[in-house]
C-alpha positions in Angstrom: -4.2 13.1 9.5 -6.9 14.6 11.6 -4.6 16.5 13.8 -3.5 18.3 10.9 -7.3 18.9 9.5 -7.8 20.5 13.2 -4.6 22.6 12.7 -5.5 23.9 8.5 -9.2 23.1 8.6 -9.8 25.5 5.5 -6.8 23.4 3.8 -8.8 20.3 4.1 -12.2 22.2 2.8 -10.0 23.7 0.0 -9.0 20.3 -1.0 -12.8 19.1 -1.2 -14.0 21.8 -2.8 -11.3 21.3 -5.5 -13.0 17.8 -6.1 -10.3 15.8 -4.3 -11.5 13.2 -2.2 -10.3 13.3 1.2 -9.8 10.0 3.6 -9.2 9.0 7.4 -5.2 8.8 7.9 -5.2 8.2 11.5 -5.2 11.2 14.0 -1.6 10.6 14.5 -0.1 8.3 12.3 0.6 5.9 14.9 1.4 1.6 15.0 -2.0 1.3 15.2 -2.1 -2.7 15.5 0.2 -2.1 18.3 -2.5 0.4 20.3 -5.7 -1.4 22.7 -9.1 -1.4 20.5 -10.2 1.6 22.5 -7.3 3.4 21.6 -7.7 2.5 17.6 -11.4 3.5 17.8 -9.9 7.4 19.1 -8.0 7.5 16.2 -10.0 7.2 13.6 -13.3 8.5 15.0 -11.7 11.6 16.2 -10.4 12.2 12.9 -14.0 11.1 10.9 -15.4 13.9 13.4 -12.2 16.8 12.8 -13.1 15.6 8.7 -16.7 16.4 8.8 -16.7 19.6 10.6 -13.7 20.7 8.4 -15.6 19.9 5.0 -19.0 19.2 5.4 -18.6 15.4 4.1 -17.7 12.2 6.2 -14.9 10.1 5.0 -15.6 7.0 3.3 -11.9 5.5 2.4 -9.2 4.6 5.7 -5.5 3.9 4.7 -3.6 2.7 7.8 -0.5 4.4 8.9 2.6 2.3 7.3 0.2 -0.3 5.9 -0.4 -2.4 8.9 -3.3 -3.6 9.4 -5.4 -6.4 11.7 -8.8 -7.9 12.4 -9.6 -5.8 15.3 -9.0 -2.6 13.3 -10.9 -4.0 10.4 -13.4 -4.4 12.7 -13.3 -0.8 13.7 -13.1 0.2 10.3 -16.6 -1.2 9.4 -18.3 0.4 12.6 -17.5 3.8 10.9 -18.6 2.8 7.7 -14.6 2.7 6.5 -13.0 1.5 3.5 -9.6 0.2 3.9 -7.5 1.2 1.2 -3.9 -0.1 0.6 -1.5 -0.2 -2.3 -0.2 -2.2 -5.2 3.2 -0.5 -5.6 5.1 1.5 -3.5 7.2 4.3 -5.2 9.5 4.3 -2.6 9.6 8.4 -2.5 9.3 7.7 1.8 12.7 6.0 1.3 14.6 8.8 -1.0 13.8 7.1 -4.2 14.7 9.7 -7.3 12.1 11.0 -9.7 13.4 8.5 -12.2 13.0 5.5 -9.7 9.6 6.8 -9.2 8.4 6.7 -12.3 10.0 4.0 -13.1 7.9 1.9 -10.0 4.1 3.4 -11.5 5.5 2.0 -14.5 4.6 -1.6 -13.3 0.9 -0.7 -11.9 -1.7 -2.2 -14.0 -5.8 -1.5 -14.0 -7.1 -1.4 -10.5 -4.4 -0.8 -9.1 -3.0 1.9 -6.2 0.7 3.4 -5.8 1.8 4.6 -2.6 3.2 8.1 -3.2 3.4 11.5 -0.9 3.2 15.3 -2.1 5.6 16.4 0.5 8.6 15.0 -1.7 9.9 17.7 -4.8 10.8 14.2 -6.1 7.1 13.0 -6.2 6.2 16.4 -7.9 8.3 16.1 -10.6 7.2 12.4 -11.6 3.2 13.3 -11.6 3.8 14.5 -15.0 5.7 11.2 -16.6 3.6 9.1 -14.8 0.6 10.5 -16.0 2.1 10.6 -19.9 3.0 6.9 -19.2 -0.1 5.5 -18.1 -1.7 7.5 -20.9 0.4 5.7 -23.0 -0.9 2.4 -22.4 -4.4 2.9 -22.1 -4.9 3.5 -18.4 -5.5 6.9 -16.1 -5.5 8.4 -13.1 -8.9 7.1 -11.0 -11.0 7.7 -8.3 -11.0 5.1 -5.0 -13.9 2.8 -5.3 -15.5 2.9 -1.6 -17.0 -0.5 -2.1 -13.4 -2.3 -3.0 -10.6 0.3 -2.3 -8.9 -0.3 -5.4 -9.0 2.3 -8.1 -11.9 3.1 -10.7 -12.2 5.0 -14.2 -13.5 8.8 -13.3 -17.0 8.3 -14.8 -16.2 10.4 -17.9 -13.2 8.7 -18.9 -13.2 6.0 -21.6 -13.0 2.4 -21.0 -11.3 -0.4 -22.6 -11.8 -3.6 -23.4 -9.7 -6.1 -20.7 -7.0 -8.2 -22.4 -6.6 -12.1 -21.9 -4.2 -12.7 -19.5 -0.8 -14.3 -20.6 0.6 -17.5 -19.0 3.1 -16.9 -17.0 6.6 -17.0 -17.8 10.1 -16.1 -17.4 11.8 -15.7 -13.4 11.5 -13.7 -10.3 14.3 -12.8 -7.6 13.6 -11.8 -4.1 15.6 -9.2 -2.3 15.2 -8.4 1.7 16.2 -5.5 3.5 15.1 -4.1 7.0 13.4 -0.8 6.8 12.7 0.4 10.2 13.7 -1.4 13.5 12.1 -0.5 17.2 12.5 -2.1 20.2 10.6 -5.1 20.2 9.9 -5.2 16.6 11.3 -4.3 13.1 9.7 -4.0 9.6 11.1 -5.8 6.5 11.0 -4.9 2.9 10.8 -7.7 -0.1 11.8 -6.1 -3.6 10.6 -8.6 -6.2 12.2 -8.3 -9.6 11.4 -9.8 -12.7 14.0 -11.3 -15.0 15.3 -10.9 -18.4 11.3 -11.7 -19.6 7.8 -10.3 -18.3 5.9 -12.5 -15.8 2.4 -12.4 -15.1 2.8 -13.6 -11.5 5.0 -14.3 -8.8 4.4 -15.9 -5.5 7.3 -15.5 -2.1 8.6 -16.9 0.5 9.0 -15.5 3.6 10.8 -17.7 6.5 11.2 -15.7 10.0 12.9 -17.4 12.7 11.4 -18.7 15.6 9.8 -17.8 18.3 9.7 -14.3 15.8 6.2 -14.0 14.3 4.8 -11.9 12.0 2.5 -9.2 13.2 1.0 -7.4 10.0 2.1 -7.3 6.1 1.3 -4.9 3.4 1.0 -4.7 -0.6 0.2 -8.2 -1.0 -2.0 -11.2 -0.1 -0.3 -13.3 3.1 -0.7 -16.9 4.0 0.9 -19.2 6.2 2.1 -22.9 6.9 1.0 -24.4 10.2 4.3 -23.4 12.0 3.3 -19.8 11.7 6.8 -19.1 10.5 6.5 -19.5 7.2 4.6 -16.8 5.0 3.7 -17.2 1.7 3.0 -13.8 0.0 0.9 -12.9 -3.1 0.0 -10.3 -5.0 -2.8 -8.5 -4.1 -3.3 -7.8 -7.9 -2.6 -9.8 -11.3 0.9 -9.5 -10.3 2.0 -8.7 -13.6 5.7 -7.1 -14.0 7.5 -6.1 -17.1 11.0 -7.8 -17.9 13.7 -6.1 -15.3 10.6 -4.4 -13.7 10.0 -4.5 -9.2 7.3 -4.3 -7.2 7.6 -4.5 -2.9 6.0 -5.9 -0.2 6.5 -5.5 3.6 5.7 -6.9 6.7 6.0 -5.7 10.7 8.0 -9.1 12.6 7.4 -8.9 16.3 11.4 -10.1 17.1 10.4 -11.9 20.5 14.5 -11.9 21.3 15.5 -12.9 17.9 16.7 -10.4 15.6 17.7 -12.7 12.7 17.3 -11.8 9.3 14.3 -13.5 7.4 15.0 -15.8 4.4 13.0 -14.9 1.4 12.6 -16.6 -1.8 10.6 -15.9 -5.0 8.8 -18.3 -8.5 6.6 -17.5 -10.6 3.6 -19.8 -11.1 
């Protein structure tokens, strides 16, 4: 976050000169779909500028606080010449998942695709390792961001492999809601999808907030909606693929307009 690169500015250089690449989180970390456009433009500019004095290099990748996202910030986005980057699977180490629950989510990401971790969890730390091994183990590796697409990328001297033909999907999905965060005027939800007893290679939910709630931004997955604007119909924002017993998440912000009831969700695979 750029008030921290303005706090530890020889952190931040450390961390480029270490050949990490280093993005625009926000000055604050703020609800940025819930700030004016003036007031999302401070946010990240400020922090482009705090990046580029710090390290000599302007920021290229943007991953919005919490996920949440909208057009005006998109548009904002492309007047600094930002990437948005969001995520496949969320590890959950936010929420006080275990290192075993940890690994256990990276288990399910698949080529291209971006976890949501943090390195200020012990937790997180001990999981790098297992993760790694795993992914190893199935022909895949840590990446770089792509600045063109904001998924992830081979590193340039690591070998590729040849891409497999996609299975027809099969077996069953559940759908399991919980609410992560409330304010007051708005809460978020979590969706846990789970595969069955069988792998699917796709799965496609059902999300049914109650009226006059609507839903104000979503995260790790591709949203659409029925004509009521209380339906949402969520994708993955990948191939959606998920090992037999294996969960991924999604989450959306629901402004609650007075009505604090409970979304319905639902899950089925293609």
């Amino acid at each position: 976050m750029g008030n921290k690169v303005q706090q530890n500015p020889s952190l931040a250089k450390s961390q480029r000169d270490a050949g990490m690449w280093v993005g625009n989180h926000s000055w604050s970390h703020p609800h940025l779909t819930q700030l004016s456009a003036a007031e999302m433009s401070s946010e990240l500019s400020r922090t482009q500028q705090a990046l580029q004095q710090a390290t000599g290099e302007t920021p290229k990748l943007f991953r919005p606080p919490y996920g949440e996202t909208n057009s005006t910030l998109k548009s904002i986005e492309a007047q600094l010449g930002l990437t948005e980057v969001l995520w496949n699977v969320d590890s959950q180490d936010w929420n006080g998942a275990s290192t075993a629950q940890i690994v256990q989510a990276a288990s399910t990401l698949q080529s291209g695709g971006v976890i949501l971790m943090h390195d200020g969890y012990q937790t997180t730390l001990n999981a790098i390792p297992q993760i790694a091994a795993n992914l190893k183990s199935r022909g895949l590796c840590a990446g770089m961001i792509s600045p063109s697409t904001g998924r992830a990328v081979a590193p340039s001297d690591s070998p590729t492999t040849t891409p497999t033909t996609p299975t027809t999907p099969t077996g069953s999905c559940t759908a399991t809601y919980r609410t992560s965060q409330q304010w007051g005027d708005r809460f978020n939800g979590e969706v846990t999808i789970q595969a069955g007893s069988t792998a699917i290679s796709g799965w496609t939910a059902t999300v049914t907030v109650t009226s006059p709630q609507k839903v104000s931004a979503t995260w790790n997955g591709t949203p659409s909606w029925d004509s009521s604007g209380n339906v949402m119909t969520m994708k993955p924002s990948g191939n959606g693929n998920l090992a037999a017993g294996a969960s991924t998440t999604f989450g959306f912000t629901v402004m609650a307009n007075g009505q604090w009831a409970a979304p319905t969700v639902s899950c089925r695979t293609p």
